[in-house]
HTML snippet that shows the backbone in 3Dmol.js (N, CA, C, O; Angstrom):
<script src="https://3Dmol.org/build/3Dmol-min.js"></script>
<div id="view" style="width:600px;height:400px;position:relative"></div>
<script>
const pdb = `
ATOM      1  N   UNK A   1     -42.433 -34.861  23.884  1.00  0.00           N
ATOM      2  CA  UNK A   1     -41.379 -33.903  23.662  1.00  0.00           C
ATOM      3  C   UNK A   1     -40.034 -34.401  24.167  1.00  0.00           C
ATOM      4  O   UNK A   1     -38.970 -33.853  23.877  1.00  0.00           O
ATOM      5  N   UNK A   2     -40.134 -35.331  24.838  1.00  0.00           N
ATOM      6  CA  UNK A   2     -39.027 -35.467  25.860  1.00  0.00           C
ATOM      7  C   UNK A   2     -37.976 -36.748  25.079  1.00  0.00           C
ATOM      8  O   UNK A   2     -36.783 -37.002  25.249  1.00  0.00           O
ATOM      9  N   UNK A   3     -39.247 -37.515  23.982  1.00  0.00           N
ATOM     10  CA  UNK A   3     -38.076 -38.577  23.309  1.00  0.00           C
ATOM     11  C   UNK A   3     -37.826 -38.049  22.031  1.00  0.00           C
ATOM     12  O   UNK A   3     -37.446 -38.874  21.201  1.00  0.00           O
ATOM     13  N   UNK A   4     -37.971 -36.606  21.574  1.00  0.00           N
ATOM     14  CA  UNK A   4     -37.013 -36.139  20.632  1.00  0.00           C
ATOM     15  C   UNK A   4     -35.386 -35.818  20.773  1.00  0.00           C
ATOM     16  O   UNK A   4     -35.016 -34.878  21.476  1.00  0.00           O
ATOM     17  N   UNK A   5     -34.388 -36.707  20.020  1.00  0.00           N
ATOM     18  CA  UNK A   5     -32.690 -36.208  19.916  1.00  0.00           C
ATOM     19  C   UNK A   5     -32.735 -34.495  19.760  1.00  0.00           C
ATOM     20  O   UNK A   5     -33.616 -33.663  19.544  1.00  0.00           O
ATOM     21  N   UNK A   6     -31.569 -34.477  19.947  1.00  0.00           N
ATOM     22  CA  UNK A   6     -31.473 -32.801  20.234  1.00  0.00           C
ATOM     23  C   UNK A   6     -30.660 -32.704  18.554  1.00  0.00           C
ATOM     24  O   UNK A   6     -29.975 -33.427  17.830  1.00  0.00           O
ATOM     25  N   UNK A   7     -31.176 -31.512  18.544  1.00  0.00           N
ATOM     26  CA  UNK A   7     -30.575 -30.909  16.989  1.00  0.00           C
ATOM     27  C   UNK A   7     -29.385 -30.640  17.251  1.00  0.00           C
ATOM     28  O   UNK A   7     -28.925 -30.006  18.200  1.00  0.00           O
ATOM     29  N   UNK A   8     -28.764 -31.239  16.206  1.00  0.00           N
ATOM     30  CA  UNK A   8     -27.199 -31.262  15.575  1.00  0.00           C
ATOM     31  C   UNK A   8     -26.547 -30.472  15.090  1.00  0.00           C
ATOM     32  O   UNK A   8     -26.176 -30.759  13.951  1.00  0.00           O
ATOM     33  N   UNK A   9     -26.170 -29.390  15.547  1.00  0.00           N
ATOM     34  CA  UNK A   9     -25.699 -28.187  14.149  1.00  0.00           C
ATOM     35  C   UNK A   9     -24.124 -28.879  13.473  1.00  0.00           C
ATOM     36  O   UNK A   9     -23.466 -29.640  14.183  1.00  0.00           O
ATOM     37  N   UNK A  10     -23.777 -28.609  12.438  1.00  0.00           N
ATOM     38  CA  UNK A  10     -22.665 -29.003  12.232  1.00  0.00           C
ATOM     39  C   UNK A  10     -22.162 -28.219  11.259  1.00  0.00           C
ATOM     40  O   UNK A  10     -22.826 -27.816  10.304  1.00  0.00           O
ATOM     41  N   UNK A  11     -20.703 -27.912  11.503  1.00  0.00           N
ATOM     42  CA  UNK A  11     -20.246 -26.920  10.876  1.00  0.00           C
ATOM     43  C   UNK A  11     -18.862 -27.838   9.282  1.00  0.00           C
ATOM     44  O   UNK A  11     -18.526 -28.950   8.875  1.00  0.00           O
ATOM     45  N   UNK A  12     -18.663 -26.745   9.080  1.00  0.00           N
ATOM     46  CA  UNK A  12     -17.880 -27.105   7.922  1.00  0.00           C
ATOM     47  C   UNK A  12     -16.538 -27.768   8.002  1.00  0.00           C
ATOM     48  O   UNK A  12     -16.139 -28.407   7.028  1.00  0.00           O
ATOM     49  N   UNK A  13     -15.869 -27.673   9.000  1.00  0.00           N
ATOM     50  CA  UNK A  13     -14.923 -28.904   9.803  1.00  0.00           C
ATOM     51  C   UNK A  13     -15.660 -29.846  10.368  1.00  0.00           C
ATOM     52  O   UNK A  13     -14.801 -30.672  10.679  1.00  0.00           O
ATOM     53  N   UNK A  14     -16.650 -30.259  10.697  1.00  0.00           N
ATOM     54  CA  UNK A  14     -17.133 -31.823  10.976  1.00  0.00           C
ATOM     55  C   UNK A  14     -17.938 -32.553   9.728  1.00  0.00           C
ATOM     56  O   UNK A  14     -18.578 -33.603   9.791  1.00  0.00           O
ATOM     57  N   UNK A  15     -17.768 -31.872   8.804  1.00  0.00           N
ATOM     58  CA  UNK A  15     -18.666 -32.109   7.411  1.00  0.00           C
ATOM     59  C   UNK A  15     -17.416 -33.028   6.653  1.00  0.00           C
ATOM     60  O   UNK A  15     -17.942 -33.885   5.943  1.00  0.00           O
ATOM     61  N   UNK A  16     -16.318 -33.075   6.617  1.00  0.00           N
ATOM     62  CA  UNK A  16     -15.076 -33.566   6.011  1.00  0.00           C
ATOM     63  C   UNK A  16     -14.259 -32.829   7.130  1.00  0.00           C
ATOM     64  O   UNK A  16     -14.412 -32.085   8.099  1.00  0.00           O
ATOM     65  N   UNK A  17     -13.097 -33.628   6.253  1.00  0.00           N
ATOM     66  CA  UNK A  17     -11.679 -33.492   6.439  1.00  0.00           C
ATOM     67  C   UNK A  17     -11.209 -32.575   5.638  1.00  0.00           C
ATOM     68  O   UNK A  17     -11.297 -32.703   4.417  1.00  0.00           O
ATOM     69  N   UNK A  18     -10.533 -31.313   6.331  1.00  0.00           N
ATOM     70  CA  UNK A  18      -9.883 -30.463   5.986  1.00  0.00           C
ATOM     71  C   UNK A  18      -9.271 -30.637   4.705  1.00  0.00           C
ATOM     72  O   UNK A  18      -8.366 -31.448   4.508  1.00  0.00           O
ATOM     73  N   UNK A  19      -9.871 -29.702   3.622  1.00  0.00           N
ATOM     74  CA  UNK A  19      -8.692 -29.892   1.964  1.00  0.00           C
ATOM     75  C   UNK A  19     -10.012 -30.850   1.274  1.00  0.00           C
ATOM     76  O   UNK A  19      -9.634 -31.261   0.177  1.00  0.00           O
ATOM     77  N   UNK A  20     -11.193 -31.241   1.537  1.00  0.00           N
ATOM     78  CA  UNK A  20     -11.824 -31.760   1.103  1.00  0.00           C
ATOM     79  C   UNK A  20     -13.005 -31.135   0.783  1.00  0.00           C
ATOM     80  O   UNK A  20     -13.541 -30.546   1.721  1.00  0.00           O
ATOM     81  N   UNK A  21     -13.712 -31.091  -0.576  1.00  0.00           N
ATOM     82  CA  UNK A  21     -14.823 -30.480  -0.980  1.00  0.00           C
ATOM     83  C   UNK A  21     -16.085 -31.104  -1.049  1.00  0.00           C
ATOM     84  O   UNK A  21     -16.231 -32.084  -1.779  1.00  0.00           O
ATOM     85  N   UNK A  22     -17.147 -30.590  -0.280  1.00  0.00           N
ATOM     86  CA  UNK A  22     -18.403 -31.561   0.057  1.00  0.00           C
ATOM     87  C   UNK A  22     -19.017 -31.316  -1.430  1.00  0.00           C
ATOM     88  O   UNK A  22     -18.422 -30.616  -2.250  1.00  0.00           O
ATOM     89  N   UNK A  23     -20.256 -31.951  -1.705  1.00  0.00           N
ATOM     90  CA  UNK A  23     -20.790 -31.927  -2.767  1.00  0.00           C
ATOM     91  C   UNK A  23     -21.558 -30.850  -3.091  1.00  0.00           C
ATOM     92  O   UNK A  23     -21.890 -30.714  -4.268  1.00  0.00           O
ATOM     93  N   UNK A  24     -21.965 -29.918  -2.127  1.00  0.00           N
ATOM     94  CA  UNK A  24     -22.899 -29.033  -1.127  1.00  0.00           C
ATOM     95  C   UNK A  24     -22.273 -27.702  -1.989  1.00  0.00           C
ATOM     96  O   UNK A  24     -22.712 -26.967  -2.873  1.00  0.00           O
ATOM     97  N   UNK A  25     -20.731 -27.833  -1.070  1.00  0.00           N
ATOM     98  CA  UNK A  25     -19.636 -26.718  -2.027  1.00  0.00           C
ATOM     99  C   UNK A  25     -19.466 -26.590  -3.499  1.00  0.00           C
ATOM    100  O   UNK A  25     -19.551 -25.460  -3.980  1.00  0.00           O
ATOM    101  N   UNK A  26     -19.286 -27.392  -4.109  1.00  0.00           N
ATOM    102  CA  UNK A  26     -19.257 -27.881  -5.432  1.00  0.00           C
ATOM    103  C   UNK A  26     -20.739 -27.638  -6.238  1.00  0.00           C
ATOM    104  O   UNK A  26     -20.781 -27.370  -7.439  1.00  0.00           O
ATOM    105  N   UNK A  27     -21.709 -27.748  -5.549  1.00  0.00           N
ATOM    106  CA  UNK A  27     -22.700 -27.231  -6.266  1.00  0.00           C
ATOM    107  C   UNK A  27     -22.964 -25.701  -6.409  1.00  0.00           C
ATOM    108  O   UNK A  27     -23.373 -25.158  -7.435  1.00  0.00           O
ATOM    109  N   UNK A  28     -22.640 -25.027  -5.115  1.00  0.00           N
ATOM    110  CA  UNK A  28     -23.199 -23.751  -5.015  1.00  0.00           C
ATOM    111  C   UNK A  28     -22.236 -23.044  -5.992  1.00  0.00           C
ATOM    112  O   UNK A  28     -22.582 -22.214  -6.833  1.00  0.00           O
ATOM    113  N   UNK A  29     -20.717 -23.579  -5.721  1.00  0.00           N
ATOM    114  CA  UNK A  29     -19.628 -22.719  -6.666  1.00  0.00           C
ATOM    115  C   UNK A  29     -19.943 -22.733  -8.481  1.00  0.00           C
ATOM    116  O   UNK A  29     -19.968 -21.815  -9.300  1.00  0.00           O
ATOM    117  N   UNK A  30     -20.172 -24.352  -8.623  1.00  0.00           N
ATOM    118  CA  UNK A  30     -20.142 -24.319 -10.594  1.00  0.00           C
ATOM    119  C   UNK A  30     -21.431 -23.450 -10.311  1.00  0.00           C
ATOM    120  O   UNK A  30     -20.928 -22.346 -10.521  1.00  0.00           O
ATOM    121  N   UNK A  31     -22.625 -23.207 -10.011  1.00  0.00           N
ATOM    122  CA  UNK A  31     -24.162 -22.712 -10.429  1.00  0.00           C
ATOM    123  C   UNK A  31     -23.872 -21.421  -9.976  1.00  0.00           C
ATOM    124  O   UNK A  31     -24.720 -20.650 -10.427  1.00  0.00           O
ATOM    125  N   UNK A  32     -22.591 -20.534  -8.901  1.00  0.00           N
ATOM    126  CA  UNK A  32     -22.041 -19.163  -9.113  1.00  0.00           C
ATOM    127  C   UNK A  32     -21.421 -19.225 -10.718  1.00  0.00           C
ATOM    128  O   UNK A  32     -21.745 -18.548 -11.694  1.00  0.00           O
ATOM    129  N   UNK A  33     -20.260 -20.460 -10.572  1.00  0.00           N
ATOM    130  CA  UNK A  33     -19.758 -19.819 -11.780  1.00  0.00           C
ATOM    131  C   UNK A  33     -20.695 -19.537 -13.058  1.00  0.00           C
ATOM    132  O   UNK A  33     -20.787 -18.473 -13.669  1.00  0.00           O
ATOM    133  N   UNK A  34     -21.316 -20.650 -13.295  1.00  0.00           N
ATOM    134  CA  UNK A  34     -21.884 -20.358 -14.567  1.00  0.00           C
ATOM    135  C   UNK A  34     -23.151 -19.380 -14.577  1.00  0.00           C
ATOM    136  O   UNK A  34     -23.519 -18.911 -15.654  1.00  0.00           O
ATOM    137  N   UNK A  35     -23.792 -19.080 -13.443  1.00  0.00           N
ATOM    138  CA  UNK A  35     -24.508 -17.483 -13.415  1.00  0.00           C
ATOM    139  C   UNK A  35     -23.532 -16.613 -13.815  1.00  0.00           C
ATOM    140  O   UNK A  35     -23.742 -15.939 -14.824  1.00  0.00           O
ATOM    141  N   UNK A  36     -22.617 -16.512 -13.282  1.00  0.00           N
ATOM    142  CA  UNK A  36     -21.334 -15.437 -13.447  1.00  0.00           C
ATOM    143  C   UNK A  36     -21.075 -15.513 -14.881  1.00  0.00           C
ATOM    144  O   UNK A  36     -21.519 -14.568 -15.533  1.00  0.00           O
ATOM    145  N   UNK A  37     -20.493 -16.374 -15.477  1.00  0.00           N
ATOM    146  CA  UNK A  37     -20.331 -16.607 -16.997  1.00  0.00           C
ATOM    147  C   UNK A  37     -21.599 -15.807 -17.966  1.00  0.00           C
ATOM    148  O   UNK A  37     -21.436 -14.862 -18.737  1.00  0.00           O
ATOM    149  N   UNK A  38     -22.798 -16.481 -17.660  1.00  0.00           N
ATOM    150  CA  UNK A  38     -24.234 -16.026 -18.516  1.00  0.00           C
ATOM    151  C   UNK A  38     -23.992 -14.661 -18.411  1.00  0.00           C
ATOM    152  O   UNK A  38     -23.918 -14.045 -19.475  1.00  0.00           O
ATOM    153  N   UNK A  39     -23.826 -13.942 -17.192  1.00  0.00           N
ATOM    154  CA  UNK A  39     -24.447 -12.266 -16.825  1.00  0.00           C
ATOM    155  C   UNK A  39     -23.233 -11.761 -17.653  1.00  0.00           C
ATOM    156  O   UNK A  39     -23.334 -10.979 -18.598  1.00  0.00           O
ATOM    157  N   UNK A  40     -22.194 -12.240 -17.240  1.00  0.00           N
ATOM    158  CA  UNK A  40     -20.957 -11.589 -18.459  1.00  0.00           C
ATOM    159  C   UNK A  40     -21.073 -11.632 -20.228  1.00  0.00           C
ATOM    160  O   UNK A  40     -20.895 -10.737 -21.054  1.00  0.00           O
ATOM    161  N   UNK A  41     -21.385 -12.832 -20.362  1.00  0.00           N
ATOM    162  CA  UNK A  41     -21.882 -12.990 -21.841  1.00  0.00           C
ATOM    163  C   UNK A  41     -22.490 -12.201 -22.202  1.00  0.00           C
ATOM    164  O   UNK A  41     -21.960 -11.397 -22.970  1.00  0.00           O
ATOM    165  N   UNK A  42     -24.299 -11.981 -21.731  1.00  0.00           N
ATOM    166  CA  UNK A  42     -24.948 -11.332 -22.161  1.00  0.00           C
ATOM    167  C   UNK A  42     -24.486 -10.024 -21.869  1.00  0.00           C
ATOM    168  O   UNK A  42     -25.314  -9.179 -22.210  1.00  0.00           O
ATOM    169  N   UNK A  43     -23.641  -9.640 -21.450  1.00  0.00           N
ATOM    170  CA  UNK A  43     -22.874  -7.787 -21.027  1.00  0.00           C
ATOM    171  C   UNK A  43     -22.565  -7.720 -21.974  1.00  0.00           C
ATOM    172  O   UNK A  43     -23.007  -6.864 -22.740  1.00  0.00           O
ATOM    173  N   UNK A  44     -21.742  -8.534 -22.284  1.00  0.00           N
ATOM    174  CA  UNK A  44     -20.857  -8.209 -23.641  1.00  0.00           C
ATOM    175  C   UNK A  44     -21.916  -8.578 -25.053  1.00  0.00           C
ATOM    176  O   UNK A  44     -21.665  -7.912 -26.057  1.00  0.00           O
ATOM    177  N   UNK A  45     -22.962  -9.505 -25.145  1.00  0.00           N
ATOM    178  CA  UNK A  45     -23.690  -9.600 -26.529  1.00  0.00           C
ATOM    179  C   UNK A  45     -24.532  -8.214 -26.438  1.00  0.00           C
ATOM    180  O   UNK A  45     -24.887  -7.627 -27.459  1.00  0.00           O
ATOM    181  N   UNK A  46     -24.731  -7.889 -25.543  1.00  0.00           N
ATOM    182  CA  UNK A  46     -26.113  -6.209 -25.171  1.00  0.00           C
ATOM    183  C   UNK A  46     -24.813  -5.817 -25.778  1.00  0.00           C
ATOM    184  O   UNK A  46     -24.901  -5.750 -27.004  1.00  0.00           O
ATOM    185  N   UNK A  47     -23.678  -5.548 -25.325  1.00  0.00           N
ATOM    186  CA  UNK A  47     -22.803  -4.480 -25.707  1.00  0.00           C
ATOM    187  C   UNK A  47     -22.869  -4.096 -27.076  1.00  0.00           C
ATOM    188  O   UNK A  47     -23.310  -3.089 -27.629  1.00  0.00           O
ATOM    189  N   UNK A  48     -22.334  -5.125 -27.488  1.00  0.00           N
ATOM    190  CA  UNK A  48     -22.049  -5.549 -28.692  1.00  0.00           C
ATOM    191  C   UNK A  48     -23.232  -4.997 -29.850  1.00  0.00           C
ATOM    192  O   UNK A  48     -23.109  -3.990 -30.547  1.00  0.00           O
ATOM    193  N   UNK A  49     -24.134  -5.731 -29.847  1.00  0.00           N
ATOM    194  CA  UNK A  49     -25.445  -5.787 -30.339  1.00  0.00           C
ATOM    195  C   UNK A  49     -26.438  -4.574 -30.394  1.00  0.00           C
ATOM    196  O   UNK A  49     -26.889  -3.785 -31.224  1.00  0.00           O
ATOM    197  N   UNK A  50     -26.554  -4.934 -28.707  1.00  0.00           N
ATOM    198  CA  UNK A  50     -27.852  -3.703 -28.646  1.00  0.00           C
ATOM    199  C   UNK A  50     -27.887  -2.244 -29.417  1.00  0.00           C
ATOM    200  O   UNK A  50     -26.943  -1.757 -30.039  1.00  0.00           O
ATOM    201  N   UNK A  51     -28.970  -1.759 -29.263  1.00  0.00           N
ATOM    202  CA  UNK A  51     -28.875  -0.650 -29.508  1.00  0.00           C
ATOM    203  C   UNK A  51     -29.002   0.325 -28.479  1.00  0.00           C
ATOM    204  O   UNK A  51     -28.536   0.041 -27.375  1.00  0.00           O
ATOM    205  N   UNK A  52     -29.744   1.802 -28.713  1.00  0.00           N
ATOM    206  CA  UNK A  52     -29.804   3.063 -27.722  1.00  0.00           C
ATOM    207  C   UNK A  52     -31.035   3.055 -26.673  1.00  0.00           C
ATOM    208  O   UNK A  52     -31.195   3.888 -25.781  1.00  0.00           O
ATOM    209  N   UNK A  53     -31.864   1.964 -26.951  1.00  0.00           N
ATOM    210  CA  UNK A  53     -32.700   2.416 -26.243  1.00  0.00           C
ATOM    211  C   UNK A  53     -32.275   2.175 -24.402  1.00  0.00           C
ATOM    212  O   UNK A  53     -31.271   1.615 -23.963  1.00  0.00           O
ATOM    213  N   UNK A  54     -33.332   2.760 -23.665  1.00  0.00           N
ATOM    214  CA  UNK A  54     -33.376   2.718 -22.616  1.00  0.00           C
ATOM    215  C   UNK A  54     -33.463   1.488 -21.656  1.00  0.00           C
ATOM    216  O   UNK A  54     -33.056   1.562 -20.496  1.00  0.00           O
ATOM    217  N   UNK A  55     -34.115   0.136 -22.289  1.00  0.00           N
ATOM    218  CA  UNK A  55     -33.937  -0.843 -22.115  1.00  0.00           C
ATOM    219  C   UNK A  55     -32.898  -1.708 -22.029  1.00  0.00           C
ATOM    220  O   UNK A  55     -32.778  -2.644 -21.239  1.00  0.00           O
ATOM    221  N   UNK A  56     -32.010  -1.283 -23.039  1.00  0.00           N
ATOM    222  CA  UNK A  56     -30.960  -2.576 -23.357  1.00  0.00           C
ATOM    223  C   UNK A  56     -29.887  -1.735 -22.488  1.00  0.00           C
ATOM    224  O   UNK A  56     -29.013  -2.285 -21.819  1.00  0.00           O
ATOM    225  N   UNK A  57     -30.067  -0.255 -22.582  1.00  0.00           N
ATOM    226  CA  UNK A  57     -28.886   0.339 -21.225  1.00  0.00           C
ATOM    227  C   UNK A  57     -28.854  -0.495 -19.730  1.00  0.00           C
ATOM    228  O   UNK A  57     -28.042  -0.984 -18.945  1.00  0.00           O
ATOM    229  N   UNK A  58     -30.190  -0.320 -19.889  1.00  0.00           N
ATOM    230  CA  UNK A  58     -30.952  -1.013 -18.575  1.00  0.00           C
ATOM    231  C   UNK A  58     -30.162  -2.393 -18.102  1.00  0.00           C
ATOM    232  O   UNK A  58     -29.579  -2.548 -17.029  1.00  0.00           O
ATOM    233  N   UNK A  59     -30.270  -3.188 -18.990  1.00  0.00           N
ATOM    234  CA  UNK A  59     -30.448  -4.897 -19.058  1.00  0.00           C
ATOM    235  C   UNK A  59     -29.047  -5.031 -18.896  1.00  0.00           C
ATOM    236  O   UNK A  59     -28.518  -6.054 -18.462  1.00  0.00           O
ATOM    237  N   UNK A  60     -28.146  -3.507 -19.411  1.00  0.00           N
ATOM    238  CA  UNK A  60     -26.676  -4.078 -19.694  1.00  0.00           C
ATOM    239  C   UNK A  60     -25.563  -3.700 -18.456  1.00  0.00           C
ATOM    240  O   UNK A  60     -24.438  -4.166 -18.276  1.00  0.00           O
ATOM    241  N   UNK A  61     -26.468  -2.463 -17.513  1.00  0.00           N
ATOM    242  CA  UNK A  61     -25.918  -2.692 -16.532  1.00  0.00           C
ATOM    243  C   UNK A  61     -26.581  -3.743 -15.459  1.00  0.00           C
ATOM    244  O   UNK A  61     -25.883  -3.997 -14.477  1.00  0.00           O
ATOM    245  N   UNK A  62     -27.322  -4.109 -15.514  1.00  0.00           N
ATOM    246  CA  UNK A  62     -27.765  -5.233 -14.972  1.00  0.00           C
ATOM    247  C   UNK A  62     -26.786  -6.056 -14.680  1.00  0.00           C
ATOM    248  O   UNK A  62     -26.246  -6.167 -13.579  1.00  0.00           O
ATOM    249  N   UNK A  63     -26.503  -6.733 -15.798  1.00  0.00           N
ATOM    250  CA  UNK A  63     -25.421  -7.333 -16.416  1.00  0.00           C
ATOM    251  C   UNK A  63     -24.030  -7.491 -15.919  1.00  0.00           C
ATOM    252  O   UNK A  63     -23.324  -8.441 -15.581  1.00  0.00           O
ATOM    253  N   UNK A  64     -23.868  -5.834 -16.026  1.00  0.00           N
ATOM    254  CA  UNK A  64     -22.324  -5.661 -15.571  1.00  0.00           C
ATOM    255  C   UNK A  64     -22.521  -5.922 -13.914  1.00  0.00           C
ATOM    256  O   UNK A  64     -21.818  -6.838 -13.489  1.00  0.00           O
ATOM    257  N   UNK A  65     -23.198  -5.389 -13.127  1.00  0.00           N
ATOM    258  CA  UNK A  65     -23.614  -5.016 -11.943  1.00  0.00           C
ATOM    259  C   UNK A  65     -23.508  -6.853 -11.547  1.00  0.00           C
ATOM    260  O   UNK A  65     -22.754  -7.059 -10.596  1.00  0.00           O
ATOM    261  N   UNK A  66     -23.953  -7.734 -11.963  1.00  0.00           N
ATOM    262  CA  UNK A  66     -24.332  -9.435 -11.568  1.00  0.00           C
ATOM    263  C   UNK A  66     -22.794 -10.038 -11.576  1.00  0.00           C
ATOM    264  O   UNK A  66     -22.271 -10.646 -10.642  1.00  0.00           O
ATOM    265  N   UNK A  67     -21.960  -9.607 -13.350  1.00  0.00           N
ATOM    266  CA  UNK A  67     -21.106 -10.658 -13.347  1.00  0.00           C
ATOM    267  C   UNK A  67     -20.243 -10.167 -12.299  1.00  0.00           C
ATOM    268  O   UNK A  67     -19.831 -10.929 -11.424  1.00  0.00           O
ATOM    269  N   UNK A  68     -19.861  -8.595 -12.342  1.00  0.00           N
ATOM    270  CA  UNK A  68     -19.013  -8.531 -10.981  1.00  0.00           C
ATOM    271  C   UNK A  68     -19.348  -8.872  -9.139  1.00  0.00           C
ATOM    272  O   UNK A  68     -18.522  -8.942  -8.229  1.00  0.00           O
ATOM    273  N   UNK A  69     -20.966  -9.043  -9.077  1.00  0.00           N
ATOM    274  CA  UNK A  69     -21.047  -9.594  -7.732  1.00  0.00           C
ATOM    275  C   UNK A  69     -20.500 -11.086  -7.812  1.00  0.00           C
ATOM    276  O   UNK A  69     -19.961 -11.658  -6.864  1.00  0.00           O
ATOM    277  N   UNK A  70     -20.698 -11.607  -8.998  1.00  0.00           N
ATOM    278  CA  UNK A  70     -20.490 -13.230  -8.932  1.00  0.00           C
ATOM    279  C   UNK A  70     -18.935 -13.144  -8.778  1.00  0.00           C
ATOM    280  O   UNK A  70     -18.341 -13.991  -8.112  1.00  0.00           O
ATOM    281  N   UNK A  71     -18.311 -12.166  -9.368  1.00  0.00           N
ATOM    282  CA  UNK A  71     -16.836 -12.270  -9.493  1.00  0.00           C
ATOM    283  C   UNK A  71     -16.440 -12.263  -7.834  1.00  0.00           C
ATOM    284  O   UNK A  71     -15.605 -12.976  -7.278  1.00  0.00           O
ATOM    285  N   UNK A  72     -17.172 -11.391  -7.329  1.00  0.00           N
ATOM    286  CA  UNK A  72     -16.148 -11.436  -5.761  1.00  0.00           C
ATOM    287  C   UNK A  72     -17.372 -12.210  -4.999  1.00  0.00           C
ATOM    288  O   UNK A  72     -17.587 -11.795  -3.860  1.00  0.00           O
ATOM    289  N   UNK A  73     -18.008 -13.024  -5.354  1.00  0.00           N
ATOM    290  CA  UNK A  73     -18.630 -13.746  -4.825  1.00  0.00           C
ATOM    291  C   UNK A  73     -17.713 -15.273  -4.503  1.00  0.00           C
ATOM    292  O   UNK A  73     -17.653 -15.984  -3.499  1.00  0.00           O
ATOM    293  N   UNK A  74     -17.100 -15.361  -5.789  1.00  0.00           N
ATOM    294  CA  UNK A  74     -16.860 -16.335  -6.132  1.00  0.00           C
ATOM    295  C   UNK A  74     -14.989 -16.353  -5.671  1.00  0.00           C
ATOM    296  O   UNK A  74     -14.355 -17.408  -5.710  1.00  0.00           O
ATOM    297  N   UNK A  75     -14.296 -14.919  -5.233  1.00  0.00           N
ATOM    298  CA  UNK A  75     -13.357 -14.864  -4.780  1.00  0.00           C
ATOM    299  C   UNK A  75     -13.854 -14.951  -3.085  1.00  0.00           C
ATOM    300  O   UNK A  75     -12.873 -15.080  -2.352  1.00  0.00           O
ATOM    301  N   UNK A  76     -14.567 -14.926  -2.687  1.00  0.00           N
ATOM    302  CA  UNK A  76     -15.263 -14.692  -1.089  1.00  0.00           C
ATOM    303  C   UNK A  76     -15.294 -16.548  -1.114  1.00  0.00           C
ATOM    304  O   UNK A  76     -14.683 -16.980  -0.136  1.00  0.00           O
ATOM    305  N   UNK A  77     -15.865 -17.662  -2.008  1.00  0.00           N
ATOM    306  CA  UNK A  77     -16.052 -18.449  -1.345  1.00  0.00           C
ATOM    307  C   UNK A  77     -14.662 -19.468  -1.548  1.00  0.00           C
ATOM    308  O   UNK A  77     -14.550 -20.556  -0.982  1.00  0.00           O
ATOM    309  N   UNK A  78     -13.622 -18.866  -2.489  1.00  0.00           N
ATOM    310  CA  UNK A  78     -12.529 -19.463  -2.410  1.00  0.00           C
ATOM    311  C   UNK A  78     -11.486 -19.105  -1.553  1.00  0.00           C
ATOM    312  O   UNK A  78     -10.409 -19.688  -1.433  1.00  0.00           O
ATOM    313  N   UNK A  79     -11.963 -17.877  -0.830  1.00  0.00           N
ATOM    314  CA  UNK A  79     -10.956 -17.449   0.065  1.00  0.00           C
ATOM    315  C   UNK A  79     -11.675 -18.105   1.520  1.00  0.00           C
ATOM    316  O   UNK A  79     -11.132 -18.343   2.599  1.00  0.00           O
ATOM    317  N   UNK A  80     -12.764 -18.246   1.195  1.00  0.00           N
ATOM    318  CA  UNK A  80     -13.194 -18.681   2.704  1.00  0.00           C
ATOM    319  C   UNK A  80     -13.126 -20.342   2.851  1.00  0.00           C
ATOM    320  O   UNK A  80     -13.320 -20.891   3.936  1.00  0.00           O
ATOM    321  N   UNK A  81     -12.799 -21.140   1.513  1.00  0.00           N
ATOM    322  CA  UNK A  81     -12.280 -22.439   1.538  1.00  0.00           C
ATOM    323  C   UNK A  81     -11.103 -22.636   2.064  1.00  0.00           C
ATOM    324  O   UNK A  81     -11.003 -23.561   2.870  1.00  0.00           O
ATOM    325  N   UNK A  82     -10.075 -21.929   1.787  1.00  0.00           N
ATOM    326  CA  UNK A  82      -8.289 -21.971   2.200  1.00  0.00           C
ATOM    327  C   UNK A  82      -8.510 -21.345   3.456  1.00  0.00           C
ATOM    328  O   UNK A  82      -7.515 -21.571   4.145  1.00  0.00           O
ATOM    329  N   UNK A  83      -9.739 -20.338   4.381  1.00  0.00           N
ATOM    330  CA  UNK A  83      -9.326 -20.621   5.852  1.00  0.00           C
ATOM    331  C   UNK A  83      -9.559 -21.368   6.602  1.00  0.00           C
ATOM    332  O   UNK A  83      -9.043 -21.306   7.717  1.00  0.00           O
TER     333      UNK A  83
END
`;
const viewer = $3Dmol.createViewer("view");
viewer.addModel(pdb, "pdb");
viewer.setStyle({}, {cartoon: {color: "spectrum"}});
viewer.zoomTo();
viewer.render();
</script>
């Protein structure tokens, strides 16, 4: 036990240099955006398209309910980049 290094935590200032985007960031943001994109699409093709039943009401607030978490999801991790 005694010749294990001690765990490293490291935060998002020792990861880069300030103004710089790790690869880490860059992944999680495009795979928000483009969840965000899909859930909006399909809002608007259910809209569009669907019909009355109880299902596609269902599916379409789903829908609405996703693209707007992604929306301030995606304002939460650009505001928390610029602090």
């Amino acid at each position: 036990m005694d010749s294990q290094e001690p765990i490293q935590i490291r935060g998002p200032a020792s990861e880069t240099a300030q103004g710089q985007l790790t690869p880490r960031f860059k992944l999680v943001y495009s795979t928000l955006f483009a969840l965000t994109l899909l859930a909006l699409a399909l809002h608007v093709l259910l809209a569009m398209v669907g019909g009355d039943s109880d299902q596609i009401r269902t599916a379409t607030e789903t829908c609405s309910t996703t693209y707007k978490m992604g929306f301030g999801a995606i304002v939460g991790l650009m505001s928390q980049r610029q602090a």
